[in-house]
C-alpha positions, 0 to 999 in steps of 0.5 A, a space after each residue: 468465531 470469525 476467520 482470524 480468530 480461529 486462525 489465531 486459535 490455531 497458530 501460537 505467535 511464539 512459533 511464529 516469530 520464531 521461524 525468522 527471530 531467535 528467542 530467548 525465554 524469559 519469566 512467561 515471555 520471550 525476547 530477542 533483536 527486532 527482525 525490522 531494524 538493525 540492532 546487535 546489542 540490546 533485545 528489545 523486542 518481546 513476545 508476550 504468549 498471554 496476549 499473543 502479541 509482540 512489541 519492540 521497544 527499541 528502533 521501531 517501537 511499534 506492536 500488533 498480534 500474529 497478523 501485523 508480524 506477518 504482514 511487516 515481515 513478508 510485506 504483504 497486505 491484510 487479505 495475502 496474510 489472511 490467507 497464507 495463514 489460513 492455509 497453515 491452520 487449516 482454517 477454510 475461509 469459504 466455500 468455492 462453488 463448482 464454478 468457481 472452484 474450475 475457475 481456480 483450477 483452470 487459472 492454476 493449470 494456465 499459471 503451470 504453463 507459463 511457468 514451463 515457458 519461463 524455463 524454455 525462454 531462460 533456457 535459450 538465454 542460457 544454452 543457445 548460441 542464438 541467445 547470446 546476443 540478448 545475453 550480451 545485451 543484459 551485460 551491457 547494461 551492466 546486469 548481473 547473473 545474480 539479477 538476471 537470474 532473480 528475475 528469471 529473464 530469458 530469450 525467445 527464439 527468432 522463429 515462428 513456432 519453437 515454443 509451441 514445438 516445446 510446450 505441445 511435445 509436453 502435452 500442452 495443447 494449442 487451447 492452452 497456448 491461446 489462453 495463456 497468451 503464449 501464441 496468436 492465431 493466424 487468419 489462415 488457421 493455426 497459431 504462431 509463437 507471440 514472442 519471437 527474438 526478443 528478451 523476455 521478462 516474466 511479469 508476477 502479480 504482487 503475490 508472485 504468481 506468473 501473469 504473462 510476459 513482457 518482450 523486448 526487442 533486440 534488433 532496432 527496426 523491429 516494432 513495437 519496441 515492447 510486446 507485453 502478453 495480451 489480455 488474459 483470465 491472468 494478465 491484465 495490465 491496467 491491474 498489475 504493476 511489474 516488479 511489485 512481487 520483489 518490491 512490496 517488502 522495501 516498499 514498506 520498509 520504506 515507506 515510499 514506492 517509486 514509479 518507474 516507466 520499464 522493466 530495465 528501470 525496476 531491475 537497474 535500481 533493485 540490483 543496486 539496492 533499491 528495490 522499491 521501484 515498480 512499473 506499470 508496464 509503459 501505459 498510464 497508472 490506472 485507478 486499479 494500480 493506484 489502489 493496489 499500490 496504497 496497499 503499502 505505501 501512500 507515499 509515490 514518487 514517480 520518475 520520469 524522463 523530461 520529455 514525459 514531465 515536460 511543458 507539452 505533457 504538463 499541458 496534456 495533464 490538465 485534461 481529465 483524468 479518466 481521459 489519460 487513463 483510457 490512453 494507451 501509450 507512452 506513459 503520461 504524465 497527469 498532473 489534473 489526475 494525479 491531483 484527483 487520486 492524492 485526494 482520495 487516497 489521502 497519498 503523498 505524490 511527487 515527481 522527480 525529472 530525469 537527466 535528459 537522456 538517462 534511464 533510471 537503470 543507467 542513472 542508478 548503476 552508474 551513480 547509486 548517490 545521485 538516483 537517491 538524491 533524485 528521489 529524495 528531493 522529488 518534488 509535490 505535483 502542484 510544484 512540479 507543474 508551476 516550476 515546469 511552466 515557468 522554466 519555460 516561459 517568459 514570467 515577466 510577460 503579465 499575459 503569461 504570468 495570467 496564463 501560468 496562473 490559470 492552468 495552476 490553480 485549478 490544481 491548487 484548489 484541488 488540495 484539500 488542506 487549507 495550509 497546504 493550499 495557501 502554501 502553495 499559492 504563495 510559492 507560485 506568487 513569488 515565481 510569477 512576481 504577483 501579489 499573492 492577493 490576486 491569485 486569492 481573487 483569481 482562484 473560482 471561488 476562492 478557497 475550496 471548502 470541503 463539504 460537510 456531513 450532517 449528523 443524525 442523532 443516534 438511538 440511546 441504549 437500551 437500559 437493560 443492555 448488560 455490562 461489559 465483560 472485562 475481555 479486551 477483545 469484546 470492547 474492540 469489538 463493540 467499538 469496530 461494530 459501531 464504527 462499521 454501522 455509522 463511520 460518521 461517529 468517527 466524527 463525534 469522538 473526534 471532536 469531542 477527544 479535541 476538547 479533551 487535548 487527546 489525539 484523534 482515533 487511529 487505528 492503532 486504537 485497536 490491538 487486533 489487525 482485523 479490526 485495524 484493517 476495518 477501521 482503515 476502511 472506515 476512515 476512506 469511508 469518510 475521505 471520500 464523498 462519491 458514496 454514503 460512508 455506511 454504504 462504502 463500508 459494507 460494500 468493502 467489507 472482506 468477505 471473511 469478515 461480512 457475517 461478523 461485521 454485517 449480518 450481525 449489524 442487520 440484525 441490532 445496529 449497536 451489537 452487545 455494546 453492554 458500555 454504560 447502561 442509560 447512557 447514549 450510544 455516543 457517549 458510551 462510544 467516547 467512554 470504550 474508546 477512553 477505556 480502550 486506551 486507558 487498558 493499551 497504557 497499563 499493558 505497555 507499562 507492565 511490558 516495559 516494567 518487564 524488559 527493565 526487571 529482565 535487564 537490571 536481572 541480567 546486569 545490562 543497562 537501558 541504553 540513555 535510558 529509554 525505557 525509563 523515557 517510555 514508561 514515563 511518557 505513559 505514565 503521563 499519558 494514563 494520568 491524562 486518561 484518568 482525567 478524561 475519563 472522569 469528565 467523561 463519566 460526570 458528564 454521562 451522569 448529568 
């Protein structure tokens, strides 16, 4: 039995869902109004105790088990819910060898210690003449206390060592100071105050544990004008992104995470309702943040100021990227990077310019209408670039139209999507007034084919392998296994539920999240090409799940697949996962027959008649199934 599921063996979803959703019992299940959108009419969303799983049939119509309700509703990823929910059933995920468990102890007592430093520094923002004038200077950007407050920002004091007189008056000694990066030492010997009269803004990683600071000055000479903690065992700023503790809910519900340059640009809009704004803290975004930030969203607007987007850094972003990334500095925008990363990642990035001489704080408080516009109409990278060479260049000169071209399609050719590279190529021949054929012959090569992977045929099953059980659960799992043995099978079923006019796999496939989260990672398996599939996949796997995923691989690549005796082992994996969608279908019409037998009961209507549209579309969808199946099982018997 692995981690979840003793997890789920232990926790029931019911008590789950009912710490934040009334419910209301009804036959065997449970209905109430989905915590993830507005609606105070009609109860469409339904636990199902049997399965322990959930469903809303409204606004969001999506589902998922105990792990994907927990997620949705905190906003964490899968391994922040794996182990809050761990700790409420009592459910050990490993052992920490007694190093290890130092390490964690040693990090716990550092992160005791800035906390006592953010109670100093909120108390001398609050309490203290001195702290007025960094107080003053939060109204004057128009913060609340409210805000002020949510972010806990303080004041440290223009003087050499009265944090330490603070910190050591309570028993924390000068070693500790050093190693939460509270205080510097002095050539001479001793140690002095790091921050000294400047704002302070505590900095969280994205589980809302205390890192490091960041300090502001409040006198213009004073340099630099931002102090950030130095590296730590828990601050390392190319890994954390500030504000990401506040934003990672919205940024899920919204799907969209915008990168702002400062602390004051995170504050300003979440104060004014937009709280999906996260900073990397005024240096270039690192392959670390990029990954982090994909946890909960792969869409990523940044907001730049126009000195940052302009011509100059537009030029500087064709250099490579790892050369920006090891950059430290203002942030910079790199368009040849950012190109890079969107391929990997499979993400959606785009960039909006500032108003010159506007910060997203000013924008925001003052014209809430006009920050939503900006982000809303943020433009594709390759967009932002030719529009920002040809704003500022002469496009009827032919040497210039040549030049705008060289440094554009480089970064066309990097877009991976056929259509979305000719898209592109038309947009930047109608801005250069060229016939688009001579940007076809001026792109190195022509179009960029992507590569192919060979296929290597797969072993048959065995005769004897027994049948499958008729637990929903095992097939997923046969099914995830094979996956995580091979990813390039995904190719194979792809193709041939292609020839079937059926969608292609996703991971919603899968009913439970841990296997959703595998197949995720089988999937950036096969979307990047610096390592072998199989060997990314094993590299990544969760700890938790490595015995049940991996050893077991070891052991018999195709575990207990028990699918169709005689068959081989791809037709067998086309057949389960026909089966396993043939099964999802039947239980959403047992679901959505259900919540229509409660509400004709109770004497409501199905407003526009929405479930009756459901059910008829899974109906339609069973039937195409049904087809598929049975050309699938002829198919195996010849």
């Amino acid at each position: 039995m692995t981690a979840v599921d003793e997890i789920k063996a232990r926790l029931d979803i019911v008590d789950i869902v009912s710490e934040t959703v009334k419910l209301r019992h009804s036959g065997k299940n449970y209905t109430g109004f989905c915590p993830f959108h507005t609606n105070t009419k009609t109860p469409a969303f339904v636990v199902f105790p049997d399965s322990q799983t959930w469903r809303c049939f409204g606004q969001c119509n999506e589902g998922g088990d105990l792990f994907s309700f927990v997620m949705k509703r905190e906003g964490w990823d899968f391994q922040e819910t794996l182990r809050n929910l761990s700790d409420r059933a009592g459910v050990t995920l490993h052992e920490y060898t007694p190093e290890q468990q130092e390490k964690v102890e040693e990090n716990e007592h550092l992160r005791e210690v800035l906390s006592m430093a953010v109670t100093f520094f909120q108390h001398q923002l609050r309490n203290t003449p001195a702290g007025k004038e960094a107080l003053d200077y939060l109204y004057s950007r128009k913060l609340t206390d409210e805000t002020i407050n949510d972010f806990a920002l303080g004041y440290a004091p223009d003087s050499w060592d009265a944090l330490t007189q603070y910190m050591t008056s309570r028993n924390i000694s000068q070693q500790d100071l050093l190693d939460a990066g509270l205080v510097s030492e002095r050539d001479s010997g001793g140690i002095y105050d790091k921050f000294r009269h400047r704002l302070i803004i505590p900095i969280r990683d994205a589980r809302g544990q205390m890192a490091g600071f960041g300090g502001r000055v409040l006198r213009k000479d004073d340099i630099p004008k931002y102090l950030n903690s130095p590296k730590t065992a828990l601050f390392d700023k190319g890994r954390l992104l500030y504000g990401l503790d506040m934003a990672r809910r919205e940024i899920r519900a919204r799907d969209q995470v915008v990168i702002v340059e400062g602390y004051l640009d995170v504050i300003g809009p979440y104060q004014a309702g937009f709280k999906n704004c996260v900073s990397p803290m005024g240096t270039a975004l690192t392959e670390d943040q990029f990954r982090l930030i994909k946890h909960y969203s792969r869409k990523i607007v940044l907001a730049l100021d126009p000195d940052a987007a302009g011509e100059k850094a537009t030029l500087r972003g064709l250099q490579t990227a790892r050369e920006v990334m090891d950059r430290e500095g203002d942030l910079v925008f790199d368009a040849r990077g950012l190109m890079q990363v969107e391929g990997r990642l499979k993400a959606d990035i785009r960039v909006t310019t500032l108003p010159d001489g506007l910060d997203p704080d000013e924008i925001v408080l003052e014209d809430p209408e006009l920050w939503d516009k900006l982000v809303r109409e943020a433009k594709p990278v390759v967009v932002h670039v030719m529009e920002t060479l040809a704003a500022h260049a002469d496009v009827d000169d032919p040497k210039t139209k040549e030049q705008i071209a060289n440094q554009v399609l480089p970064l066309i050719e990097d877009v991976k999507g056929s259509v979305e590279r000719e898209a592109y190529r038309q947009r930047l021949a109608r801005i250069l007034k060229v016939d688009e054929r001579a940007l076809v012959r001026q792109a190195p090569g022509g179009a960029a084919r992507p590569r192919r992977r060979s296929y290597r045929q797969m072993p048959e099953l065995s005769a004897a392998a027994p049948h499958l059980t008729s637990d929903h659960r095992q097939l997923e799992e046969s099914c995830i296994k094979a996956l995580v043995c091979d990813p390039t099978l995904v190719h194979f079923v792809d193709r041939t539920l292609r020839e079937l006019e059926l969608a292609c796999l996703h991971q919603d496939d899968f009913s439970q999240t841990d296997f959703k989260e595998l197949f995720k990672l089988v999937n950036g398996a096969l979307e990047q090409d610096a390592e072998d599939p199989a060997s990314y996949v094993r590299e990544r796997v969760p700890e938790e799940m490595q015995e049940a995923f991996l050893i077991e691989a070891d052991q018999n690549p195709y575990p207990d697949w028990r699918l169709q005796p005689n068959a081989p082992i791809l037709e067998s994996l086309l057949n389960a996962f026909l089966r396993l969608r043939r099964i999802r279908v039947d239980e959403s019409l047992e679901q959505i027959t259900f919540l229509q037998t409660q509400k004709a009961e109770e004497g409501e209507e199905d407003p526009a008649k929405d479930l009756g549209r459901l059910a008829l579309e899974f109906i339609q969808a069973r039937a195409k199934l049904d087809r598929a199946l049975q050309l699938s099982n002829s198919q195996g018997k010849q």
